[in-house]
CHARMM internal coordinates of N, CA and C (Angstrom, degrees):
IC EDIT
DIST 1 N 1 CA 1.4537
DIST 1 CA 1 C 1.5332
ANGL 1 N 1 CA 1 C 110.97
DIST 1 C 2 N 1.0941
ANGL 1 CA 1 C 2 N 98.11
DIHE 1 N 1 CA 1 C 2 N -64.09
DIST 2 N 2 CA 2.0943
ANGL 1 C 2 N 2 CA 98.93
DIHE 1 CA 1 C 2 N 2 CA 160.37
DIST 2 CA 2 C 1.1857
ANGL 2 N 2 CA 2 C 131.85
DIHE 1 C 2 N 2 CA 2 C -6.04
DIST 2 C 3 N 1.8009
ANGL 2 CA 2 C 3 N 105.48
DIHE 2 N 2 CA 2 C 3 N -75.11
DIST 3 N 3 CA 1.5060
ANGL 2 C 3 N 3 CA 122.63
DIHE 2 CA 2 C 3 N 3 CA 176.31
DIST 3 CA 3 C 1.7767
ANGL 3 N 3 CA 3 C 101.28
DIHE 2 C 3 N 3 CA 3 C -57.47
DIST 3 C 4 N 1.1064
ANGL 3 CA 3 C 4 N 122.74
DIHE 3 N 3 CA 3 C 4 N -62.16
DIST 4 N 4 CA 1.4574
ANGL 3 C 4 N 4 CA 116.91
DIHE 3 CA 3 C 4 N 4 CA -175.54
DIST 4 CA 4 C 1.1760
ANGL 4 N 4 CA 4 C 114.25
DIHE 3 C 4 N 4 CA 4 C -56.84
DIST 4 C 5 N 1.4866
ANGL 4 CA 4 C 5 N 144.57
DIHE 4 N 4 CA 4 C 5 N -20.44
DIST 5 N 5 CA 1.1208
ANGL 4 C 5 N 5 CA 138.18
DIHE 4 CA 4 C 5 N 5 CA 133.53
DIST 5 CA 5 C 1.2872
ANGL 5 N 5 CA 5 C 126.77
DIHE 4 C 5 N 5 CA 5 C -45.82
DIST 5 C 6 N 0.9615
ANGL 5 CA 5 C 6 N 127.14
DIHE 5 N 5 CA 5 C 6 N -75.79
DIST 6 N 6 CA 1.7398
ANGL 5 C 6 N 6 CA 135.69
DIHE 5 CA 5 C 6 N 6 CA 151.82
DIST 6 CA 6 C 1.1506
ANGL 6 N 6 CA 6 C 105.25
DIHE 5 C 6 N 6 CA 6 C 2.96
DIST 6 C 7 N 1.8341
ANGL 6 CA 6 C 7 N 119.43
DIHE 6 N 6 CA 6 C 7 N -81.48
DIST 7 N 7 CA 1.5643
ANGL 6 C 7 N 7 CA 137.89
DIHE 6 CA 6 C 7 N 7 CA 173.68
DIST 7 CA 7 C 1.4908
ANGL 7 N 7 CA 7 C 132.97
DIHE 6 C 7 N 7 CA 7 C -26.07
DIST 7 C 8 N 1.6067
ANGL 7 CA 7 C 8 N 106.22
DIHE 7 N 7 CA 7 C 8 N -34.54
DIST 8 N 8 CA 1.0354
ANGL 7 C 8 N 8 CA 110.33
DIHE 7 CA 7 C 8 N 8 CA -150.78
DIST 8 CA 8 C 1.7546
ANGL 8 N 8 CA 8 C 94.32
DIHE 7 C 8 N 8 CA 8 C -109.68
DIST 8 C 9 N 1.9174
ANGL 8 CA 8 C 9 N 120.99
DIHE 8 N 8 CA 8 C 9 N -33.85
DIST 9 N 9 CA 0.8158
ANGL 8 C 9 N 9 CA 152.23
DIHE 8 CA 8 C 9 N 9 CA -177.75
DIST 9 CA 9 C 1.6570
ANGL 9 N 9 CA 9 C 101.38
DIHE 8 C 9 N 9 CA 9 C -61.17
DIST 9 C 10 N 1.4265
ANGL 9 CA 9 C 10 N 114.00
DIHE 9 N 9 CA 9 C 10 N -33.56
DIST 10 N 10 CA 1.3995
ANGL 9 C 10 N 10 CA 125.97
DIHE 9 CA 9 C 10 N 10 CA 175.96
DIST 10 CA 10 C 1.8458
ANGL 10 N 10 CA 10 C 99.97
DIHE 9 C 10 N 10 CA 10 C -84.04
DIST 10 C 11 N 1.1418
ANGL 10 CA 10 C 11 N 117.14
DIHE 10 N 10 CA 10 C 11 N -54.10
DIST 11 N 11 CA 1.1586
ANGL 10 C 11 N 11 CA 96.69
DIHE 10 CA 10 C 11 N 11 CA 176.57
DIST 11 CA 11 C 1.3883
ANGL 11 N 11 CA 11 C 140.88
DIHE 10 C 11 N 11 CA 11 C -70.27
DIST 11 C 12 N 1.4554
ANGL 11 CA 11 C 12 N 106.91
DIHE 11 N 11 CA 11 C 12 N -33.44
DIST 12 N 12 CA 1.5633
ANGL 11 C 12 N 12 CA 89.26
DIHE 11 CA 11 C 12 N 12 CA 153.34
DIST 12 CA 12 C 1.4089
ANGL 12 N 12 CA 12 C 134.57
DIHE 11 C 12 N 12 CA 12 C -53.57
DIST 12 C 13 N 1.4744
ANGL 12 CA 12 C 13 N 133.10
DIHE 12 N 12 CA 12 C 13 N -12.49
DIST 13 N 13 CA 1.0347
ANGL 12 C 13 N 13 CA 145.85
DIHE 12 CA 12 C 13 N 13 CA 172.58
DIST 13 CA 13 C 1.1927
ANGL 13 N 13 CA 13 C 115.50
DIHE 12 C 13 N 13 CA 13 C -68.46
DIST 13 C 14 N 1.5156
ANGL 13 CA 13 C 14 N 127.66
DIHE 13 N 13 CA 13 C 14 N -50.08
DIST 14 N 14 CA 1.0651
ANGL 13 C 14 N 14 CA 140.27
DIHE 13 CA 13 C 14 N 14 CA -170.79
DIST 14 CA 14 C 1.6881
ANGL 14 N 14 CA 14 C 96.71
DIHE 13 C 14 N 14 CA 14 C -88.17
DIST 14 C 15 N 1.0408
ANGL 14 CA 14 C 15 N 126.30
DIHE 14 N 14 CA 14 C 15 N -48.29
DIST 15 N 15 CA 1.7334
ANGL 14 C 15 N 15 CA 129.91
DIHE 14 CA 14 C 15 N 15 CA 159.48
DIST 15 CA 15 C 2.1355
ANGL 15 N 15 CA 15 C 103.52
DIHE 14 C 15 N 15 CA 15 C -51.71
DIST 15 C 16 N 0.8820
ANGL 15 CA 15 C 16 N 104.60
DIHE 15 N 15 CA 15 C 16 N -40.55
DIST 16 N 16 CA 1.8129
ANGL 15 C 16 N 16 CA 83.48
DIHE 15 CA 15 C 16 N 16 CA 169.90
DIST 16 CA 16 C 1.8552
ANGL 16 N 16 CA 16 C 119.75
DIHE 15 C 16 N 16 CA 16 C -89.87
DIST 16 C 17 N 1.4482
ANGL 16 CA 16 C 17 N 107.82
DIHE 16 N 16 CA 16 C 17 N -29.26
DIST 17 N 17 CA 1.1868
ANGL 16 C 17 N 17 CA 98.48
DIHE 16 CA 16 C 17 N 17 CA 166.86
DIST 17 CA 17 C 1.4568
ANGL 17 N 17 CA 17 C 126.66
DIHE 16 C 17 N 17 CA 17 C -56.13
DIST 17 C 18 N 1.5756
ANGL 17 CA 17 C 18 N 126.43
DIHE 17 N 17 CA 17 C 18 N -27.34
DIST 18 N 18 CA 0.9515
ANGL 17 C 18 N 18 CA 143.82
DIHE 17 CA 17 C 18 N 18 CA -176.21
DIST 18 CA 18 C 1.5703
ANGL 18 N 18 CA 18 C 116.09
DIHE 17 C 18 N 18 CA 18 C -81.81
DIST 18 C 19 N 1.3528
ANGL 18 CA 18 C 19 N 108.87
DIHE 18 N 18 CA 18 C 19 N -35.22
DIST 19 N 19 CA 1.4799
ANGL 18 C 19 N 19 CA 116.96
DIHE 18 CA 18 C 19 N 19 CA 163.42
DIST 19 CA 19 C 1.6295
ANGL 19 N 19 CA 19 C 125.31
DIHE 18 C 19 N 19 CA 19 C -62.23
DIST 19 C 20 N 1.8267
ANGL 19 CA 19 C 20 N 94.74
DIHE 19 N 19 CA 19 C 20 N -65.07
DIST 20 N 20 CA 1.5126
ANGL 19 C 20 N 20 CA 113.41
DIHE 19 CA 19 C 20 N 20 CA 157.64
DIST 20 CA 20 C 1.9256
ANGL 20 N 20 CA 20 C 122.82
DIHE 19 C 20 N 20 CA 20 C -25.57
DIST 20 C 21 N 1.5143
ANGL 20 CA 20 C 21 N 83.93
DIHE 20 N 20 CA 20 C 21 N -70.93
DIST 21 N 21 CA 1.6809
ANGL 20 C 21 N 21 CA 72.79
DIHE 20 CA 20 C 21 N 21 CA -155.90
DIST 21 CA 21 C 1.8547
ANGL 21 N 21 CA 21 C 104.97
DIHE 20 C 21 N 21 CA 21 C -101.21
DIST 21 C 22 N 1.7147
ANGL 21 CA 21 C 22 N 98.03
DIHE 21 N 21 CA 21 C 22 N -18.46
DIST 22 N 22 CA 1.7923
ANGL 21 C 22 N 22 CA 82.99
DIHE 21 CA 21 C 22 N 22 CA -165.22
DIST 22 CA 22 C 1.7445
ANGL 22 N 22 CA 22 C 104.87
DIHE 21 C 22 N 22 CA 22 C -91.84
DIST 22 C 23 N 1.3086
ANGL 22 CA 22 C 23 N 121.76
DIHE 22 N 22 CA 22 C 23 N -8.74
DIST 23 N 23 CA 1.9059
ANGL 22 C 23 N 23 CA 123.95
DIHE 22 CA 22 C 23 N 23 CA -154.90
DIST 23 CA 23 C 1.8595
ANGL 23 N 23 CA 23 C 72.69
DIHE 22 C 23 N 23 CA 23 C -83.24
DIST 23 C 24 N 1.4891
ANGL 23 CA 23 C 24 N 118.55
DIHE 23 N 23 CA 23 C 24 N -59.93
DIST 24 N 24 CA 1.5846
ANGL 23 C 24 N 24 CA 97.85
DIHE 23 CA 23 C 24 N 24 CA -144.67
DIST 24 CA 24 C 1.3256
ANGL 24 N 24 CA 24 C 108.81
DIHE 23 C 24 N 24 CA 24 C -59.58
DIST 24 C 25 N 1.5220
ANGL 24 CA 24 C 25 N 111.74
DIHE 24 N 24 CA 24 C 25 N -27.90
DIST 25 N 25 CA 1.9149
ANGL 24 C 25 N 25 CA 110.03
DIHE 24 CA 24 C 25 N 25 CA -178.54
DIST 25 CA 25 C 1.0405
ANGL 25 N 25 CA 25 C 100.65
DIHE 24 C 25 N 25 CA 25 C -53.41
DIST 25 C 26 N 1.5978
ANGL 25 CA 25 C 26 N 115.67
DIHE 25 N 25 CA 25 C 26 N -62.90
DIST 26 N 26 CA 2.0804
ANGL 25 C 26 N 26 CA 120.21
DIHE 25 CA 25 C 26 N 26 CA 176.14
DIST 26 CA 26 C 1.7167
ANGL 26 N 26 CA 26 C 101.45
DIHE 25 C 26 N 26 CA 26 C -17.70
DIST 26 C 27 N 1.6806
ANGL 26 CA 26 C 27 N 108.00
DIHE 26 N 26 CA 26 C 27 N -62.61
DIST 27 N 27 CA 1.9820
ANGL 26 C 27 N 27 CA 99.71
DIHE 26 CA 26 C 27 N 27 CA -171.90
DIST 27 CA 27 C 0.9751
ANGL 27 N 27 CA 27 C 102.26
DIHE 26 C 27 N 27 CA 27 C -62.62
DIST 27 C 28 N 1.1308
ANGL 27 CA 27 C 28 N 133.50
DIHE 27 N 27 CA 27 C 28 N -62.23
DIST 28 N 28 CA 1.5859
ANGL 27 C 28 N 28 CA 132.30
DIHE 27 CA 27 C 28 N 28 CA -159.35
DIST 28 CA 28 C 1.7658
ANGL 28 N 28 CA 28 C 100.44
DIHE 27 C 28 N 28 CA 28 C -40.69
DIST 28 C 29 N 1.5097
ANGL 28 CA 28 C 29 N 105.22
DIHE 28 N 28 CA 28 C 29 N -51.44
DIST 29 N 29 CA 1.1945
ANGL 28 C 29 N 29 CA 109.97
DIHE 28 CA 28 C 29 N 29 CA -166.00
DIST 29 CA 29 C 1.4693
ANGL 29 N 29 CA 29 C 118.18
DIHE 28 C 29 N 29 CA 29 C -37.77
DIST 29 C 30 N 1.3593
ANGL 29 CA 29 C 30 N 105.45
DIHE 29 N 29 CA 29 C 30 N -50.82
DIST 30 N 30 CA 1.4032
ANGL 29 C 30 N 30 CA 139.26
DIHE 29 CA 29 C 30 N 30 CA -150.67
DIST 30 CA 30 C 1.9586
ANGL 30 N 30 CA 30 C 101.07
DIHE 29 C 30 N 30 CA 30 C -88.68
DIST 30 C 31 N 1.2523
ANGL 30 CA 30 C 31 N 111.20
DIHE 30 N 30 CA 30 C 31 N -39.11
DIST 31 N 31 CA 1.4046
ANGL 30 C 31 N 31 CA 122.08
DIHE 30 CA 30 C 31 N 31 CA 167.34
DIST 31 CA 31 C 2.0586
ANGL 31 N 31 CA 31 C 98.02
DIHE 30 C 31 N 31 CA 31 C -54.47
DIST 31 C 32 N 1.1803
ANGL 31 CA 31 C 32 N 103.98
DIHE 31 N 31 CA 31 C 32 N -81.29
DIST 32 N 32 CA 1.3131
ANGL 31 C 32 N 32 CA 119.46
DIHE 31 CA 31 C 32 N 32 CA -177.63
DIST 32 CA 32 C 1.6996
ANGL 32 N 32 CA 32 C 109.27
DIHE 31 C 32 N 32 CA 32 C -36.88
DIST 32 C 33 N 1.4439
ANGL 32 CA 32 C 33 N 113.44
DIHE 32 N 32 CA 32 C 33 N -25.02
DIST 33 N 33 CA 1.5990
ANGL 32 C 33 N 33 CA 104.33
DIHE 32 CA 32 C 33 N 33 CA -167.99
DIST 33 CA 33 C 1.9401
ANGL 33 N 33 CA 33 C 89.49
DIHE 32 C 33 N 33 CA 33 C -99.98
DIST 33 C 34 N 0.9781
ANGL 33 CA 33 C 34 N 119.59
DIHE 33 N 33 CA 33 C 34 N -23.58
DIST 34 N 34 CA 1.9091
ANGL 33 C 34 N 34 CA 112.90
DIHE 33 CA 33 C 34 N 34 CA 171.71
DIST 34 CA 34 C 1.7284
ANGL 34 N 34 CA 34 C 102.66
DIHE 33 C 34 N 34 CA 34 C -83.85
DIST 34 C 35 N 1.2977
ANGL 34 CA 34 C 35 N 103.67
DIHE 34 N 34 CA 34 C 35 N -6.17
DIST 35 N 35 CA 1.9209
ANGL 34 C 35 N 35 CA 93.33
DIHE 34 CA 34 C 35 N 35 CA 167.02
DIST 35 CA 35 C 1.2740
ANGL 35 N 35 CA 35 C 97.49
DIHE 34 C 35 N 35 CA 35 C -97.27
DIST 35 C 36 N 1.0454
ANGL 35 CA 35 C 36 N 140.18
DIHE 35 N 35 CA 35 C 36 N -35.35
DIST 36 N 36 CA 1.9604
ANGL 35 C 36 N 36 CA 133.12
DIHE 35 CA 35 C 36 N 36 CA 171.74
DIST 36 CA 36 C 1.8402
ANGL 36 N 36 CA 36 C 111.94
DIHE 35 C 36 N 36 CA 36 C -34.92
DIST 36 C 37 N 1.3423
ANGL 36 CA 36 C 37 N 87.80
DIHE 36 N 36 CA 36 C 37 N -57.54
DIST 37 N 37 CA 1.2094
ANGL 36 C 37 N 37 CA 120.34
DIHE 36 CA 36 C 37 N 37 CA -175.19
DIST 37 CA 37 C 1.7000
ANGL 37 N 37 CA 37 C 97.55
DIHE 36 C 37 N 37 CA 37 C -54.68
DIST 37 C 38 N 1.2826
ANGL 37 CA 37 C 38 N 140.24
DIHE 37 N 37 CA 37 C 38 N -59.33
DIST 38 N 38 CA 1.3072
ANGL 37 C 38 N 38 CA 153.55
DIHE 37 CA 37 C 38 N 38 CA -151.04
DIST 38 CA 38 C 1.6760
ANGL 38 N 38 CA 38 C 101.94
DIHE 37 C 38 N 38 CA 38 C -81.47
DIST 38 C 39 N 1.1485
ANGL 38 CA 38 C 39 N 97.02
DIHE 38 N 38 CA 38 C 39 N -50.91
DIST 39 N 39 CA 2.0768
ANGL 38 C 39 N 39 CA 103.35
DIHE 38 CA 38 C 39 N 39 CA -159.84
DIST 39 CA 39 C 1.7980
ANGL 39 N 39 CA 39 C 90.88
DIHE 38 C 39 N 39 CA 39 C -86.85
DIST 39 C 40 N 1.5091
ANGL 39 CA 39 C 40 N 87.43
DIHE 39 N 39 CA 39 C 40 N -155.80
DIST 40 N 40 CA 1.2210
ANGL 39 C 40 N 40 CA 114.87
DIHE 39 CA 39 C 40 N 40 CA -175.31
DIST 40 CA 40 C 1.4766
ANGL 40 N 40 CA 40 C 122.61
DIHE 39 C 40 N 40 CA 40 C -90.40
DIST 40 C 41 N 1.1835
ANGL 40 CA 40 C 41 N 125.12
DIHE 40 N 40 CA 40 C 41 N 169.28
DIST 41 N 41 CA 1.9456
ANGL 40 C 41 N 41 CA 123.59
DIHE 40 CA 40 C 41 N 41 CA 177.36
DIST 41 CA 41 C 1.1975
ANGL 41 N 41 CA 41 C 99.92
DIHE 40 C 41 N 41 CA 41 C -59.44
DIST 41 C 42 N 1.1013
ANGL 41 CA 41 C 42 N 127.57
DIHE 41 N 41 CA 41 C 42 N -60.55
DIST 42 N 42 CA 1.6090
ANGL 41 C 42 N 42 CA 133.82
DIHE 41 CA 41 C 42 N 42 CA 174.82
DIST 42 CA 42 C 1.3173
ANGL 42 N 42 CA 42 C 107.62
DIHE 41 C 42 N 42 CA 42 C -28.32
DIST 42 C 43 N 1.1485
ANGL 42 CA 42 C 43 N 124.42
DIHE 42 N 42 CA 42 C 43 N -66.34
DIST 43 N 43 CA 1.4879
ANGL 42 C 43 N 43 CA 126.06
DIHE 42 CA 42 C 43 N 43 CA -154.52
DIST 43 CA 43 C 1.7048
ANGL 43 N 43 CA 43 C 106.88
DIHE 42 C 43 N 43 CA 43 C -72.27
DIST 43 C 44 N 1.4378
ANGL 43 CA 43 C 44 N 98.03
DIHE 43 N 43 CA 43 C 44 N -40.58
DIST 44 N 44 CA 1.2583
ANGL 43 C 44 N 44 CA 117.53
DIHE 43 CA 43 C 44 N 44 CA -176.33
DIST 44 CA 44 C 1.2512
ANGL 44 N 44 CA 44 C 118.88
DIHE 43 C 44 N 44 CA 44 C -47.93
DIST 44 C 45 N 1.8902
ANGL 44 CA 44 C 45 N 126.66
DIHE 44 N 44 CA 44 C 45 N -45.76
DIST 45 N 45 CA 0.9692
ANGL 44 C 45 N 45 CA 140.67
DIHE 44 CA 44 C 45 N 45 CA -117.64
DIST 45 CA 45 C 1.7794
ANGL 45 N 45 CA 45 C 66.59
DIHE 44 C 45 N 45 CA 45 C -114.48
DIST 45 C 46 N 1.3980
ANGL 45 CA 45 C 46 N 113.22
DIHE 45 N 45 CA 45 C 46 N -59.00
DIST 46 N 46 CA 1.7353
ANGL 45 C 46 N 46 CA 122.36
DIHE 45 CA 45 C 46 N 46 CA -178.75
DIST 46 CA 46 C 1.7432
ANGL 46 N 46 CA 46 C 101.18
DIHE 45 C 46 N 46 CA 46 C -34.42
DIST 46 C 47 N 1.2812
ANGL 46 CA 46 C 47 N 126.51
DIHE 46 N 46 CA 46 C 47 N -50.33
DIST 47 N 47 CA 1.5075
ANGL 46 C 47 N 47 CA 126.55
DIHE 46 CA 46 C 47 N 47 CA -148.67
DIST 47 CA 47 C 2.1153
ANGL 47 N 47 CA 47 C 83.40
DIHE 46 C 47 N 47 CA 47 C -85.71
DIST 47 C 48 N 1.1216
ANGL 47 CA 47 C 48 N 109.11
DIHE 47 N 47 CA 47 C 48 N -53.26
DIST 48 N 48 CA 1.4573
ANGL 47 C 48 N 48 CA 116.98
DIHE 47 CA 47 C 48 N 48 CA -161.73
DIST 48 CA 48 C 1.8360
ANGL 48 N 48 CA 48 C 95.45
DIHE 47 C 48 N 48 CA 48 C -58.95
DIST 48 C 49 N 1.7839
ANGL 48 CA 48 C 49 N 128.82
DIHE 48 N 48 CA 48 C 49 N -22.13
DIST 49 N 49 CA 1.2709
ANGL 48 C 49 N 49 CA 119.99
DIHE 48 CA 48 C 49 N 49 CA -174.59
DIST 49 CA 49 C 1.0347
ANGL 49 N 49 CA 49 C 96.40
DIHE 48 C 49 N 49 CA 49 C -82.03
DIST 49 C 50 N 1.3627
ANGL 49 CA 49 C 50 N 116.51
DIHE 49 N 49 CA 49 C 50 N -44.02
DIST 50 N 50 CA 2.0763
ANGL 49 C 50 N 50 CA 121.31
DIHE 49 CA 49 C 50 N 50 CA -179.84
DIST 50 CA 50 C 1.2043
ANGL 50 N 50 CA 50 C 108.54
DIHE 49 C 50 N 50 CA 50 C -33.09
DIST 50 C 51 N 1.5407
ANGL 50 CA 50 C 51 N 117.79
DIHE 50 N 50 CA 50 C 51 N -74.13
DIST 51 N 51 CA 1.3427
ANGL 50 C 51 N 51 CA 120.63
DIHE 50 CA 50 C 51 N 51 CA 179.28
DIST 51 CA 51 C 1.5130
ANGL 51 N 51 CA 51 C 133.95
DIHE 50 C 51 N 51 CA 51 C -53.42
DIST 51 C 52 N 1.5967
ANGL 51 CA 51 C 52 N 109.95
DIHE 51 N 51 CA 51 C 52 N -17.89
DIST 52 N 52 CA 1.5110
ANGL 51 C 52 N 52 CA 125.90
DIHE 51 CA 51 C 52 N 52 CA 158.05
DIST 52 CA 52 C 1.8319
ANGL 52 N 52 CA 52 C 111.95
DIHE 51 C 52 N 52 CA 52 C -56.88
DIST 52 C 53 N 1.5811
ANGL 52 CA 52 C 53 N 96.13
DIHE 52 N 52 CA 52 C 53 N -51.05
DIST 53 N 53 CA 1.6788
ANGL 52 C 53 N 53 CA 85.44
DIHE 52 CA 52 C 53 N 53 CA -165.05
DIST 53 CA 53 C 1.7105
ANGL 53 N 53 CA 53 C 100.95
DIHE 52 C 53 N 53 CA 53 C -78.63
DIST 53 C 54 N 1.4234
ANGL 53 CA 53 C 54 N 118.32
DIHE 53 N 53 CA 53 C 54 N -21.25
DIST 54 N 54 CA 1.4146
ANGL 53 C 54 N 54 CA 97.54
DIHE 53 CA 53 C 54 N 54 CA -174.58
DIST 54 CA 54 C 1.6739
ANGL 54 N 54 CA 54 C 104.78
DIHE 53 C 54 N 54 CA 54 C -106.64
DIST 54 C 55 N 1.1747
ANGL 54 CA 54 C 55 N 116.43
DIHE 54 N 54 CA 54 C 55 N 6.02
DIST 55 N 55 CA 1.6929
ANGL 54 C 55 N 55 CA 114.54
DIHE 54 CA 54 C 55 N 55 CA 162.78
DIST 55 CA 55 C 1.0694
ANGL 55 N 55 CA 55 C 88.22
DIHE 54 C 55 N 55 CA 55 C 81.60
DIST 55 C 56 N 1.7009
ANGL 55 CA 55 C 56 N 125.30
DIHE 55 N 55 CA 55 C 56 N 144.74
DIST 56 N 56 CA 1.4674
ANGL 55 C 56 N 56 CA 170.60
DIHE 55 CA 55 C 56 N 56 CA 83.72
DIST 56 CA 56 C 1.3214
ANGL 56 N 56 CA 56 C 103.69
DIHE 55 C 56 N 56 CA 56 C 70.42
DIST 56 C 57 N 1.3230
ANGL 56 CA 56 C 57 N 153.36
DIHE 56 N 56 CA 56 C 57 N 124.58
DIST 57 N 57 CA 1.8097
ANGL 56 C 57 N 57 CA 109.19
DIHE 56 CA 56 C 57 N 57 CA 150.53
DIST 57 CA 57 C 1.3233
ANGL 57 N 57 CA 57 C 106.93
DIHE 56 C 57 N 57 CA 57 C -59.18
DIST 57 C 58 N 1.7101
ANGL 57 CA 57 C 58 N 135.12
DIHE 57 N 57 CA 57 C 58 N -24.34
DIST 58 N 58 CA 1.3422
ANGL 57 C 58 N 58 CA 103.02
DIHE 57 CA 57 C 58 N 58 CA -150.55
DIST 58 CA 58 C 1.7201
ANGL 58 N 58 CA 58 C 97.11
DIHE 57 C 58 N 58 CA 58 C -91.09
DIST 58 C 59 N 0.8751
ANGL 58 CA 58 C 59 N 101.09
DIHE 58 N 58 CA 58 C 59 N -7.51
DIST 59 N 59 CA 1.6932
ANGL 58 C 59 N 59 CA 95.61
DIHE 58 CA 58 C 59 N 59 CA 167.72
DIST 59 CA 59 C 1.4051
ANGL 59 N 59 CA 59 C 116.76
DIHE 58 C 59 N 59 CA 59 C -63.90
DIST 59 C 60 N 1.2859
ANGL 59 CA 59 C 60 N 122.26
DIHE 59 N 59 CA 59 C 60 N -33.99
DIST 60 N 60 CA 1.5610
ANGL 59 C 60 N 60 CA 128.67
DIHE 59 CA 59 C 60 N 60 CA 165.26
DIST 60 CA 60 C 1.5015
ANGL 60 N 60 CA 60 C 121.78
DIHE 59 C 60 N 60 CA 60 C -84.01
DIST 60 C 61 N 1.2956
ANGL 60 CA 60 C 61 N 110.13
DIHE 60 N 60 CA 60 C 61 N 6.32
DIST 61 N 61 CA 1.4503
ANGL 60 C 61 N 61 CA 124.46
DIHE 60 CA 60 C 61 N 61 CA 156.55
DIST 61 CA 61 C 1.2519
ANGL 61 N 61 CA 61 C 120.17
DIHE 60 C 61 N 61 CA 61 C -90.65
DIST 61 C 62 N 1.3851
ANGL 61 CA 61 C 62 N 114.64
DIHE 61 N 61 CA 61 C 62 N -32.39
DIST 62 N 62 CA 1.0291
ANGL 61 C 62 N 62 CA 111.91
DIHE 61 CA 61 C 62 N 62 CA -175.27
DIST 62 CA 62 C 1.8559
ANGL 62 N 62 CA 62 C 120.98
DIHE 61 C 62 N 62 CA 62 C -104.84
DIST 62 C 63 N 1.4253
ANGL 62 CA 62 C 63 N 113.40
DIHE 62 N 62 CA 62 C 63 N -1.53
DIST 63 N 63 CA 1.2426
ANGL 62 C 63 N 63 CA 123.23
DIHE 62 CA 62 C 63 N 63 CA 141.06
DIST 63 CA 63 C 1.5770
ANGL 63 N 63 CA 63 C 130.37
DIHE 62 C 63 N 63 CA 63 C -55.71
DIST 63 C 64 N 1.5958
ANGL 63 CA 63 C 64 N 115.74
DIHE 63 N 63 CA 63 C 64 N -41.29
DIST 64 N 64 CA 1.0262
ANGL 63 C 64 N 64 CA 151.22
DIHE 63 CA 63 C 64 N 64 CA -162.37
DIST 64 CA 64 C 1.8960
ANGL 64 N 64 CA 64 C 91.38
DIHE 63 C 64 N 64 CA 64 C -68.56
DIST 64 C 65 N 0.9584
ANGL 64 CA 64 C 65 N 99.31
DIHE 64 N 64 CA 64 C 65 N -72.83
DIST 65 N 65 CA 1.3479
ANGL 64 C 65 N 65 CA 90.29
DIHE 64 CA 64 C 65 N 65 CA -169.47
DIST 65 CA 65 C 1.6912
ANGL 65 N 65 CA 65 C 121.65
DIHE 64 C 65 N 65 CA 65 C -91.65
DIST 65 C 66 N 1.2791
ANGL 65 CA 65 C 66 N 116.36
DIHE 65 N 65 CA 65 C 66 N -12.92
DIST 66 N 66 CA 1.4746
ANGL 65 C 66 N 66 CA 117.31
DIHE 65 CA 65 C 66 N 66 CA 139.33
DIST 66 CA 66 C 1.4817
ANGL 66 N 66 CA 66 C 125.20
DIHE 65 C 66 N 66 CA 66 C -37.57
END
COOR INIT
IC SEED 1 N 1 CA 1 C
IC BUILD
């Protein structure tokens, strides 16, 4: 009974970390890729380096559950 407590106690953890920190980058992401779309090359090229230096969300999704 323990371990299945244990188990499950871990997964919500790993189910809120995943909510917590990686879904809102996902919006942001997705906000930021319909402003590419909106402005200019310039601006675009600025938002697309942002997301270079701080990485992908789905790259941190896909650490996440690895």
């Amino acid at each position: 009974m323990g371990k299945l407590i244990r188990h499950q106690f871990f997964m919500i953890l790993a189910i809120g970390f995943i909510c917590v920190a990686i879904f809102p980058l996902v919006f942001i992401y997705c906000i930021s890729l319909l402003i590419q779309s909106a402005v200019s090359k310039q601006t675009a090229a600025k938002i697309d380096k942002f997301w270079d230096i701080i990485g992908k969300p789905y790259d941190y999704l896909i650490k996440a559950i690895d």
